[in-house]
C-alpha distance (Angstrom), angle and dihedral (degrees) to the residues before:
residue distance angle dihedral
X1 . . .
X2 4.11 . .
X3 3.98 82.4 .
X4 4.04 98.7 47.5
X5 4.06 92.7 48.4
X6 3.50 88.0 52.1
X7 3.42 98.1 51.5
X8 3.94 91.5 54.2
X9 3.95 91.9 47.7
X10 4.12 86.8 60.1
X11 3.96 94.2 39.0
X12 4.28 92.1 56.9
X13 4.18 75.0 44.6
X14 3.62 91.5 65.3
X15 3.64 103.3 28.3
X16 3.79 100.7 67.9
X17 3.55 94.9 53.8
X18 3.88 92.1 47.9
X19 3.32 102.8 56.9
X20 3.51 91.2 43.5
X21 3.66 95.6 62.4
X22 3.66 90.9 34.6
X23 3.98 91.7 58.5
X24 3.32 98.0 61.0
X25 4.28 100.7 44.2
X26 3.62 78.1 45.8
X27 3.84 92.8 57.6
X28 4.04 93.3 43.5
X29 3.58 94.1 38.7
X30 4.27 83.6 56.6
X31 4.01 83.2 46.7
X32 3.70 92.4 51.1
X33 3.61 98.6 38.8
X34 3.79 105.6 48.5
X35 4.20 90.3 28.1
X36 4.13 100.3 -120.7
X37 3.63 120.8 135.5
X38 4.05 107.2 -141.5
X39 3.88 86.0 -172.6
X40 3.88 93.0 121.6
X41 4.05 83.9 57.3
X42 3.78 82.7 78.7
X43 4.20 131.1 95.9
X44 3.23 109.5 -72.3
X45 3.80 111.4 -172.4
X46 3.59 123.9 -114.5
X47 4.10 99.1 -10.9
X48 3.41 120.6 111.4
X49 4.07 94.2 -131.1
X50 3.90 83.2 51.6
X51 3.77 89.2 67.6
X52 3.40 89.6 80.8
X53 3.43 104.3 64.5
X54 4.03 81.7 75.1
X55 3.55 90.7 86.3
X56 3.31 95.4 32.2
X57 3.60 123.4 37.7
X58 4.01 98.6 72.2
X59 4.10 82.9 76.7
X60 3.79 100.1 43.2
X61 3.95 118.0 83.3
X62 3.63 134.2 170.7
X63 3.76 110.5 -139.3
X64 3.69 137.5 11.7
X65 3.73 90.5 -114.3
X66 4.07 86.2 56.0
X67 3.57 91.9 46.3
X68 3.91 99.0 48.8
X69 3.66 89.5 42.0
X70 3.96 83.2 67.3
X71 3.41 109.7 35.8
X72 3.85 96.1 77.7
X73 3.74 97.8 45.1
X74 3.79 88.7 39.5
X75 3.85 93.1 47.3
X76 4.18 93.9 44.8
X77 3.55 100.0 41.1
X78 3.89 86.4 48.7
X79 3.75 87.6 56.2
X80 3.60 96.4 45.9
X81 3.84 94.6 58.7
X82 3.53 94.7 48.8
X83 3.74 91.8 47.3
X84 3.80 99.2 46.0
X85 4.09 99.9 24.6
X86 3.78 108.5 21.0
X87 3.54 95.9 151.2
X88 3.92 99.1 65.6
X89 3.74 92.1 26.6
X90 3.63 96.3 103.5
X91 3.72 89.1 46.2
X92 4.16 89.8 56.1
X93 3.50 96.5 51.4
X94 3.70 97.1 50.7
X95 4.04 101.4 35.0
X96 3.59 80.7 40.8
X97 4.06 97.8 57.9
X98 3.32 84.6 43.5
X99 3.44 113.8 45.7
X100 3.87 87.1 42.6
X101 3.82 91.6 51.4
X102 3.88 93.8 54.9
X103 2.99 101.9 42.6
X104 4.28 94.3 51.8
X105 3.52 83.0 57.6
X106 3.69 93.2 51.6
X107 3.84 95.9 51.1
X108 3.96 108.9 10.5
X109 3.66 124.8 111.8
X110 4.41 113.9 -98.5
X111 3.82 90.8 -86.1
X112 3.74 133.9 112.9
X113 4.15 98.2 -97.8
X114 4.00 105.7 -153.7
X115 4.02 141.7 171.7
X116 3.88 132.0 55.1
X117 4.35 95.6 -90.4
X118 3.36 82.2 105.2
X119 3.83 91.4 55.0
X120 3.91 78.8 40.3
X121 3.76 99.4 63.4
X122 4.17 92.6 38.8
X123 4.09 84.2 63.4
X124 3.87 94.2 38.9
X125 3.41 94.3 42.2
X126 4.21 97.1 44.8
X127 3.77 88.4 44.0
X128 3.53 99.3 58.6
X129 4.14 97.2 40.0
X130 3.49 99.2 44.8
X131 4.25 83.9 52.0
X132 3.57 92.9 55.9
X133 4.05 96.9 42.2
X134 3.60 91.7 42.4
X135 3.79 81.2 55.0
X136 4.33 89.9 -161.4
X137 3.60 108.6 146.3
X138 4.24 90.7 -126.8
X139 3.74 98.4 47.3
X140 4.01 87.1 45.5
X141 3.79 84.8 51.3
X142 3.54 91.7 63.8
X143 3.75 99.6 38.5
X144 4.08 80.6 56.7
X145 3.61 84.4 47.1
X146 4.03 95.6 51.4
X147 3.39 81.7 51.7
X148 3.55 108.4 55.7
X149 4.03 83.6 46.4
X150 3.97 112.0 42.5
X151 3.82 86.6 13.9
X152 3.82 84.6 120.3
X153 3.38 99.5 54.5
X154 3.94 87.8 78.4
X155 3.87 93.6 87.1
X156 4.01 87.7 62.1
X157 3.75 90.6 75.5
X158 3.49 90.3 65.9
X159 4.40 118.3 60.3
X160 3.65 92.0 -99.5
X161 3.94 94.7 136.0
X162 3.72 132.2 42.9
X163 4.07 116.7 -131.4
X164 4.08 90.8 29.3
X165 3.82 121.5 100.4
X166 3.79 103.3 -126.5
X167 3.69 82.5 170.6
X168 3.82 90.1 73.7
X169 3.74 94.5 43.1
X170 3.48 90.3 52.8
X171 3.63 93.2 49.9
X172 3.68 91.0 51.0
X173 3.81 96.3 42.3
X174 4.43 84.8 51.1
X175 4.15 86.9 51.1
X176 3.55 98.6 54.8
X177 3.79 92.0 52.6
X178 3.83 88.1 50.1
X179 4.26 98.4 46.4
X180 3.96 88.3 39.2
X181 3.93 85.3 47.8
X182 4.16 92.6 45.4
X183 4.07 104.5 29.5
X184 3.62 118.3 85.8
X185 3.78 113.1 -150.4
X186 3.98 134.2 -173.4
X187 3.52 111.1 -99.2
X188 3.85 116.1 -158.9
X189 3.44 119.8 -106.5
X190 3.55 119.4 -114.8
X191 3.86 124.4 -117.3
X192 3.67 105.7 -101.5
X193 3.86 111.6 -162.0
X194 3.97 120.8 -141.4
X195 4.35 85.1 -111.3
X196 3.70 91.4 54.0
X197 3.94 91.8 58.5
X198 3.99 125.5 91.4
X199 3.84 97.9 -121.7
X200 3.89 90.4 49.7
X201 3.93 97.3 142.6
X202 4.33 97.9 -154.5
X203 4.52 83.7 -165.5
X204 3.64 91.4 59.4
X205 3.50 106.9 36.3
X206 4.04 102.8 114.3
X207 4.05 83.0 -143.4
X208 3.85 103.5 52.7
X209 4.16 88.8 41.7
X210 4.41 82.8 76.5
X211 3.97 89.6 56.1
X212 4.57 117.1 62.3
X213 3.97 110.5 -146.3
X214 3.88 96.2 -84.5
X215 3.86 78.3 60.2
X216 3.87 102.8 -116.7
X217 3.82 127.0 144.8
X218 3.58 112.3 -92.7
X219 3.43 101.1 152.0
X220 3.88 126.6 -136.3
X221 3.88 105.2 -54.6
X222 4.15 114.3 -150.5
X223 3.95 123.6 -136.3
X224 4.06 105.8 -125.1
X225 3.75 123.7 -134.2
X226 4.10 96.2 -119.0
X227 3.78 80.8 -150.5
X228 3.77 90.7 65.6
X229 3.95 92.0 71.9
X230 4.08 121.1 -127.6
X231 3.19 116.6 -33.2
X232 3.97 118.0 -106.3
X233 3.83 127.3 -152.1
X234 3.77 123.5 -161.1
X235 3.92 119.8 -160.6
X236 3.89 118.0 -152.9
X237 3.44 114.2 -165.3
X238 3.85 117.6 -175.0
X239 3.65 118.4 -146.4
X240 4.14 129.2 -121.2
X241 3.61 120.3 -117.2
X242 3.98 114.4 -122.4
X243 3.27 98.1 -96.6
X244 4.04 114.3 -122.0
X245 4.13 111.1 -105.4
């Protein structure tokens, strides 16, 4: 039974990032393969129509290069927060989309805004926040780690590069703060040993009774029956053979 729940804990692991990544090379592969252009599916700022590409934009991408460029963050961010925060991960990856979506079309240049890097920098950016406040030494492990990965990515929120939607990343980046700022999340208990605890009783403890109070080895010493009589000791000692000259 231990075994079988396991095994389902590591399969919803895997799943969310799969059919993330396989979502959107579905969607371009349906572009490609029956020759529309869903382009104007995107976030397009301040239009009504253009509210649409909320839902939608995340899946749509221009190029192959744009797409493969972010599959793998896309795919091991996704597994990340499903590893380290499954409880609110569903919650991220919806408020997320959403919250990224409107506000590119509040504050985005009039162009279609496409592609899940704003998706991208929601993870990133909730990932490595909620480390640091949560202030556990494992989660701030991995917000280090985010960093040392995608660390780059910060100069995206700014319009560094022409033909990139920094708009979106920026979005994405601001929505991470804000869900690592408002979700609550389960952080794991630490280990506490029995000598770390208030009613830790040093006289009983079976290790501390090898050890006298200068802290030298004396071992564990045994009370004797008197009835037993002294106690006798017998010494075997075993002889060397000559050796041969």
């Amino acid at each position: 039974m231990k075994e079988a729940k396991t095994f389902r804990v590591s399969e919803s692991i895997l799943i969310a990032p799969l059919l993330a990544t396989l979502a959107i090379w579905v969607v371009y592969w349906a572009e490609v393969r029956f020759g529309v252009n869903f382009n104007h599916w995107g976030v397009r700022p301040r239009t009504f129509s253009g509210l649409k590409g909320v839902f939608f934009s995340p899946f749509i991408h221009s190029s192959v290069e744009h797409l493969y460029n972010n599959t793998i963050p896309l795919a091991v961010l996704t597994f990340f927060l499903f590893l380290f925060y499954k409880k609110v991960a569903f919650r991220v990856l919806l408020l997320g989309v959403l919250g990224s979506g409107v506000l590119t079309w509040v504050i985005g240049r009039p162009s279609y805004h496409i592609g899940a890097s704003g998706l991208i920098y929601v993870l990133a950016s909730f990932i490595f926040f909620k480390g640091i406040f949560t202030e556990h030494y494992r989660l701030v492990a991995l917000s280090l780690i985010v960093v040392f990965v995608y660390g780059s990515m910060i100069w995206y929120i700014f319009p560094v590069k022409d033909g990139i939607s920094w708009e979106g990343h920026l979005s994405g980046f601001i929505m991470g703060l804000l869900l690592a700022l408002y979700l609550n999340v389960d952080v794991p208990k630490e280990k506490k040993y029995d000598w770390e605890k208030d009613d830790f009783d040093e006289e009983n403890d079976p290790f501390l009774r090898h050890f006298d109070a200068d802290g030298n080895f004396v071992g564990e010493t045994e009370q004797l029956d008197e009835n037993e009589g002294p106690v006798k000791i017998k010494y075997h000692f075993k002889e060397e053979k000559d050796k041969e000259k």
